[in-house]
C-alpha positions as CSV (number, residue, x, y, z in Angstrom):
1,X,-19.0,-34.0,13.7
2,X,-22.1,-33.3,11.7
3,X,-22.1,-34.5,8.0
4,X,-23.2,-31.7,5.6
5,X,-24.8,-32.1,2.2
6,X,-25.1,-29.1,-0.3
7,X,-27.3,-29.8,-3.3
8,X,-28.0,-28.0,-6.4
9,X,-30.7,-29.5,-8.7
10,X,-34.1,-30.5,-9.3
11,X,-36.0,-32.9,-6.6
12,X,-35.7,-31.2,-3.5
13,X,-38.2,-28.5,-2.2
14,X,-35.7,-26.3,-3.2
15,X,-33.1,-26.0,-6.4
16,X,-30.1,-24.7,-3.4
17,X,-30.5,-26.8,0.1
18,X,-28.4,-27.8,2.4
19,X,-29.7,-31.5,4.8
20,X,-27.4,-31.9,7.6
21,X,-26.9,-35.1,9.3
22,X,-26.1,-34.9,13.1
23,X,-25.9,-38.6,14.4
24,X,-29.6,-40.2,13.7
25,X,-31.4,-36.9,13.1
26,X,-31.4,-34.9,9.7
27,X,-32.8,-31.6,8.5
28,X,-32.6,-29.6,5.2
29,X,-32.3,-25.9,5.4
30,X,-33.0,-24.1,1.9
31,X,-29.9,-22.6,0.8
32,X,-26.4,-23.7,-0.7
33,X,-24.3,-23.9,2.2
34,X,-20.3,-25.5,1.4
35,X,-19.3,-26.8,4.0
36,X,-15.6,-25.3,5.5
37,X,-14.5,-29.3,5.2
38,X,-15.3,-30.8,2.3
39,X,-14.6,-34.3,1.6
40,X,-16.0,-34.8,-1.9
41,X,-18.5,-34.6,-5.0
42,X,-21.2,-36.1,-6.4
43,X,-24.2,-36.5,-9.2
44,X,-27.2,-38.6,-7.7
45,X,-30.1,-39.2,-9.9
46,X,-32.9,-40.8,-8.1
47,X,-35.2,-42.5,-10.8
48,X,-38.5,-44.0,-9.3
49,X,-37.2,-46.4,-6.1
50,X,-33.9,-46.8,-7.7
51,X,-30.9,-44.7,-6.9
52,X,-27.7,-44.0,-9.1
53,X,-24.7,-42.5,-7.3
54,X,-21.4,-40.7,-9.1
55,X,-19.3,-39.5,-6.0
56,X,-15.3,-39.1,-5.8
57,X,-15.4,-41.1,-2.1
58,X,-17.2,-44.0,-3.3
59,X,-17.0,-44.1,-7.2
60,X,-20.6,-45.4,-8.8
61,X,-23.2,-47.2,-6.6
62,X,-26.8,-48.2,-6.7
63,X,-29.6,-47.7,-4.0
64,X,-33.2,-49.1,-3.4
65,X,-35.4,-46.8,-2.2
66,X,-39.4,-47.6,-0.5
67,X,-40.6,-44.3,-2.3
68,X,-40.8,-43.0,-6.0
69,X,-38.9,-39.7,-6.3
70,X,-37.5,-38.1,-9.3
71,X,-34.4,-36.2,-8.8
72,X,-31.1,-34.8,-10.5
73,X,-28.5,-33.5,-7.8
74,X,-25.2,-32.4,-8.3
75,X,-23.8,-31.9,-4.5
76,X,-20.7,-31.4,-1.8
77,X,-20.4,-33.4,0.7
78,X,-18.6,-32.6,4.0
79,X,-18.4,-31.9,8.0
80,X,-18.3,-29.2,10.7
81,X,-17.9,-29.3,13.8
């Protein structure tokens, strides 16, 4: 199964992309693509190295990252096959 990520929102090359995780390899496409399985929501606002997380799988979580970004993301998280 490949996990698929549809963002909308400021940070990424584009305000609509799509990153698609297939086991340790990732790419981005730049369009809003929902995924036919979709198994939840979430805000992510990446401030500096420090991630914050809203999601309805995992509630609210914190991230360290190595890199400064600034970025506001609402997305849908989900698979195909």
């Amino acid at each position: 199964m490949k996990k698929v990520y549809a963002e909308i929102g400021f940070g990424n090359d584009t305000f609509l992309s799509t990153e698609i995780e297939e086991g340790e390899s990732e790419y981005r496409i730049p369009k809003f693509s929902v995924p036919p399985k979709i198994n939840g929501y979430y805000f992510r606002f990446w401030i500096f190295k420090k991630v914050f997380i809203f999601s309805t799988n995992k509630g609210f979580e914190t991230k360290d990252k190595n890199r400064n970004k600034l970025k506001i993301l609402f997305g849908i998280s989900g698979e195909i096959s």
